[in-house]
N, C-alpha and C positions, 0 to 999 in steps of 0.2 A: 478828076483833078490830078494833077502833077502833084505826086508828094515822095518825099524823099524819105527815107530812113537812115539814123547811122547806129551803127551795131544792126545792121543786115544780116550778116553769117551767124547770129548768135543763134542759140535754143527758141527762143519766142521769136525773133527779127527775123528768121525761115520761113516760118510758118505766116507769120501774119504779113509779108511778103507777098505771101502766094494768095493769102485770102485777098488781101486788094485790087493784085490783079486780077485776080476773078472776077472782080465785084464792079472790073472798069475802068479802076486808075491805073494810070501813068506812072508808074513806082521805079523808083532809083533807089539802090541798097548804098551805101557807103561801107568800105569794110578796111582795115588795116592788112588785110590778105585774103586778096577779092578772089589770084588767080587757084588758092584749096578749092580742086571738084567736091569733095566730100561736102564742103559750109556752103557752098551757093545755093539760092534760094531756090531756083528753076528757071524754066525760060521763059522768056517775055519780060525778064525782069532787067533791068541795067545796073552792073555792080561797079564802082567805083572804088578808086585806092584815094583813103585820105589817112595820114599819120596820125591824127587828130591832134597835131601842132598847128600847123598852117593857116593864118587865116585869111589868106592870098587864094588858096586852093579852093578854100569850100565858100570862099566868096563867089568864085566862077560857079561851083556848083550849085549853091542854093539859087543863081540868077533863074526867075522863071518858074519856083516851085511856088506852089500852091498853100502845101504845109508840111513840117517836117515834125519827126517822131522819131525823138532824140532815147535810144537803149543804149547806149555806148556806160561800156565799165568793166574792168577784169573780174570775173568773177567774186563771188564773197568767199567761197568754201573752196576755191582753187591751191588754199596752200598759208600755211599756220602762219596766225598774224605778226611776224615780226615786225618791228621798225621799218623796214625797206618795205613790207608788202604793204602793210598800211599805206604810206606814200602811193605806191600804184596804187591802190584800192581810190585812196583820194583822187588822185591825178584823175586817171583813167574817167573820174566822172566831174570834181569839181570843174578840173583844167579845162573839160571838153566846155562843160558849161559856159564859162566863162569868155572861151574863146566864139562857142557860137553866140551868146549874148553882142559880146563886140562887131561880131559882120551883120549881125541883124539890125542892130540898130542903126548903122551906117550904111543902110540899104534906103533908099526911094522907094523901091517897093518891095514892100515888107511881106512874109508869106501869112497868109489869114489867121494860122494856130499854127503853135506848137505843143505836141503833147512830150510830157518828160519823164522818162523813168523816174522813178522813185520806188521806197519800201515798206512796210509793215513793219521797217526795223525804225520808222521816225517816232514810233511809242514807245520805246525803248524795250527790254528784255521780258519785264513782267509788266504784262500790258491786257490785264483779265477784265476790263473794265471799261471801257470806252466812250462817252457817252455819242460824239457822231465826229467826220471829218475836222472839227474846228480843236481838239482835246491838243492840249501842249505837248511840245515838244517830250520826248522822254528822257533817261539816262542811258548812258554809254558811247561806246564806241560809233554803233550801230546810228545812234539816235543822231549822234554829232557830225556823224557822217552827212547823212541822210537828209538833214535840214541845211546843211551847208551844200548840197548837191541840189537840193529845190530852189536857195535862195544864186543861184550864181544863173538863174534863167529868170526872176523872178522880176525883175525891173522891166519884161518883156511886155505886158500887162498894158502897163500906162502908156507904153507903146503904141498899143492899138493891134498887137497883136495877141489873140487867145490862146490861152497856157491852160494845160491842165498838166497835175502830178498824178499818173498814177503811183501807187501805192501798194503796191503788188504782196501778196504774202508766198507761200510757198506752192510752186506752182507744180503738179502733178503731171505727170509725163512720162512715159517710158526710158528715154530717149536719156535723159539727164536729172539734173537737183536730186533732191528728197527721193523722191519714190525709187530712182535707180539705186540708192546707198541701200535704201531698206530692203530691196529686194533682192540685194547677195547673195547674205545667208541663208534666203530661201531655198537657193540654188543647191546648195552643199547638205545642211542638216536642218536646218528651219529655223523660224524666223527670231530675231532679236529684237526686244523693244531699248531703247535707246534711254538711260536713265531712269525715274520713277515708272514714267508710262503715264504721270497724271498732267503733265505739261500741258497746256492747249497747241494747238495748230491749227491756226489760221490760214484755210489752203485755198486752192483753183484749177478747176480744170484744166490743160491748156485750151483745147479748145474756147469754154466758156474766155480764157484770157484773152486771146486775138480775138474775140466776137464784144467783148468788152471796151476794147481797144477801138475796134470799127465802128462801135455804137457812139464813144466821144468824139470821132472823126467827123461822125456824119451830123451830130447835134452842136449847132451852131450857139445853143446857150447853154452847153458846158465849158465852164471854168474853175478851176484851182482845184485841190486833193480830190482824189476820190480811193476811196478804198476798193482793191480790185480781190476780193476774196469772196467764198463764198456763204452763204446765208446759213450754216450752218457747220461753225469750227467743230473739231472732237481733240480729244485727249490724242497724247500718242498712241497711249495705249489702245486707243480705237482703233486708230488707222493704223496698225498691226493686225489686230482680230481681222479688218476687212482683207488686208493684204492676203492674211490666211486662209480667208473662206475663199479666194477666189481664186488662189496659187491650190489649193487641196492640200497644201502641207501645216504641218503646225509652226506655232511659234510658243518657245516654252523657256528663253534664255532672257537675261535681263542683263546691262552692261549701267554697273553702278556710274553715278554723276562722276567720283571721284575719278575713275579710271579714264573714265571721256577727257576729264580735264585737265589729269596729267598728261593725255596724247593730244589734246589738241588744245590746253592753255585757253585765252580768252574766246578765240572762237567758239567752243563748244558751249562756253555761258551765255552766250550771246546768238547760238543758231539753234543747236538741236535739244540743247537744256532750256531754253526759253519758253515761257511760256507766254501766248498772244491769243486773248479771244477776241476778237474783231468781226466788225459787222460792214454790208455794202450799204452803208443808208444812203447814200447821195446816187450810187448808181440803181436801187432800185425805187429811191423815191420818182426820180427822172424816168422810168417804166422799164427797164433795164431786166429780163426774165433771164435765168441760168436754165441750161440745156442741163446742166451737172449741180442739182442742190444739197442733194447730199454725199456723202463720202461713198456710202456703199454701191452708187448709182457711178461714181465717178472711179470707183475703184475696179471696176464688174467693167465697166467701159475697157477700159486701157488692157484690163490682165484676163480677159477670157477667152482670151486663147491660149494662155500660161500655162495649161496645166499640162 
């Protein structure tokens, strides 16, 4: 299949990129700066410049794909939430939304799905409880975001074209997110748990995330949320201890809530003081197997070569 992606150069949109192309497809990246060697996904791939204003521009380009798999969004944790950041955090995903919603539908032919980012942030903050994809909306920043980022593609449906949300929670990685912040201090004197330590975290492999991603591509009767985390959340406090057994250093420092929040204000209530225990029900009712089920399998993955 011909499918496009926008937010190509990101952390996940690299990688699962390249998974595609391996796997056969025709893949075009879309990136706001396509010509960074550093963010390109590899070769075979085709990278595009679109501002994600334009809808002249990615009219021509969505002609002829197959299905696009919409990541586009400024980071969450790139930089404390003021008034102006907010706005981009919005933009960066409603706006694209919205504007892709607009050339799709006034398309003849329409691409068969579209899958769309989303978060783990649509439960809102304290989200320990869940009963499956279908749980309301939550509170916050995070939550209002996040549903107002689902609903600006969502009219795509009765279109005739298949939508799914993933629902991504915090995706484990070397490279970026969560795992690279936690792994600083390791570096220096050893490790810090973030707050109580008793939060939940709701995580995922990368890997298991772009193999996640490929398995709604390829199943033609997946639609709407799915939660993209894995079958087994832990406290922060856990995934510290794992961090430590596998770096061989300790972790023996704690960085109270308050001091999080007076350096990083709402963010910090809303990302690393949050607590989310969240389950995959839709993607493993649909047969959906994780490579990485638990933490210390997904932790032992990434950092056993750290030591």
């Amino acid at each position: 299949m011909k499918i496009l992606i926008i937010g190509a150069t990101g952390l996940i949109g690299r990688k699962l990129a390249q998974e595609l192309a391996s796997d056969g497809h025709e893949v075009t990246g879309l990136s706001r700066n396509p010509g960074l060697s550093g963010q390109r996904p590899g070769p075979g791939i085709i990278l595009s410049y679109w501002d994600g204003k334009s809808p002249e521009v990615l009219k021509d380009i969505l002609y002829n794909q197959n299905g696009i798999i919409n990541l586009a969004g400024e980071s969450i944790a790139g930089g404390l939430w003021t008034e102006r950041r907010k706005k981009i955090l919005v933009s960066s995903r409603v706006g694209v939304g919205n504007i892709l919603s607009e050339v799709i539908l006034g398309m003849e032919n329409k691409p068969l799905f579209l899958i769309q980012g989303s978060a783990s942030g649509y439960y809102g903050k304290w989200a320990e409880s869940i009963p499956d994809e279908n749980a309301p909306k939550g509170e916050g920043f995070l939550a209002d975001l996040t549903s107002r980022w689902e609903l600006s593609v969502s009219m795509l449906e009765a279109a005739g074209v298949r939508t799914v949300f993933i629902r991504t929670g915090v995706v484990l990685d070397k490279a970026g997110g969560m795992l690279k912040q936690l792994l600083l201090p390791f570096k220096y004197y050893g490790g810090t748990t973030p707050g109580s330590g008793r939060q939940w975290v709701s995580w995922i492999h990368m890997e298991d995330q772009v193999r996640a991603i490929c398995f709604l591509v390829a199943n033609p009767g997946s639609h709407g949320p799915y939660n993209l985390v894995s079958p087994a959340p832990v406290t922060m406090m856990e995934m510290v201890r794992e961090i430590s057994k596998a770096t061989g250093r300790p972790a023996w420092m704690k960085i109270p809530d308050g001091i999080l929040q007076l350096a990083l204000g709402e963010m910090a209530s809303e990302t690393i003081l949050s607590s989310q225990r969240i389950l995959p029900f839709k993607l493993q009712n649909e047969g959906f197997i994780f490579k990485y089920p638990s933490a210390d399998q997904a932790i032992q993955s990434l950092l056993s070569k750290s030591r």
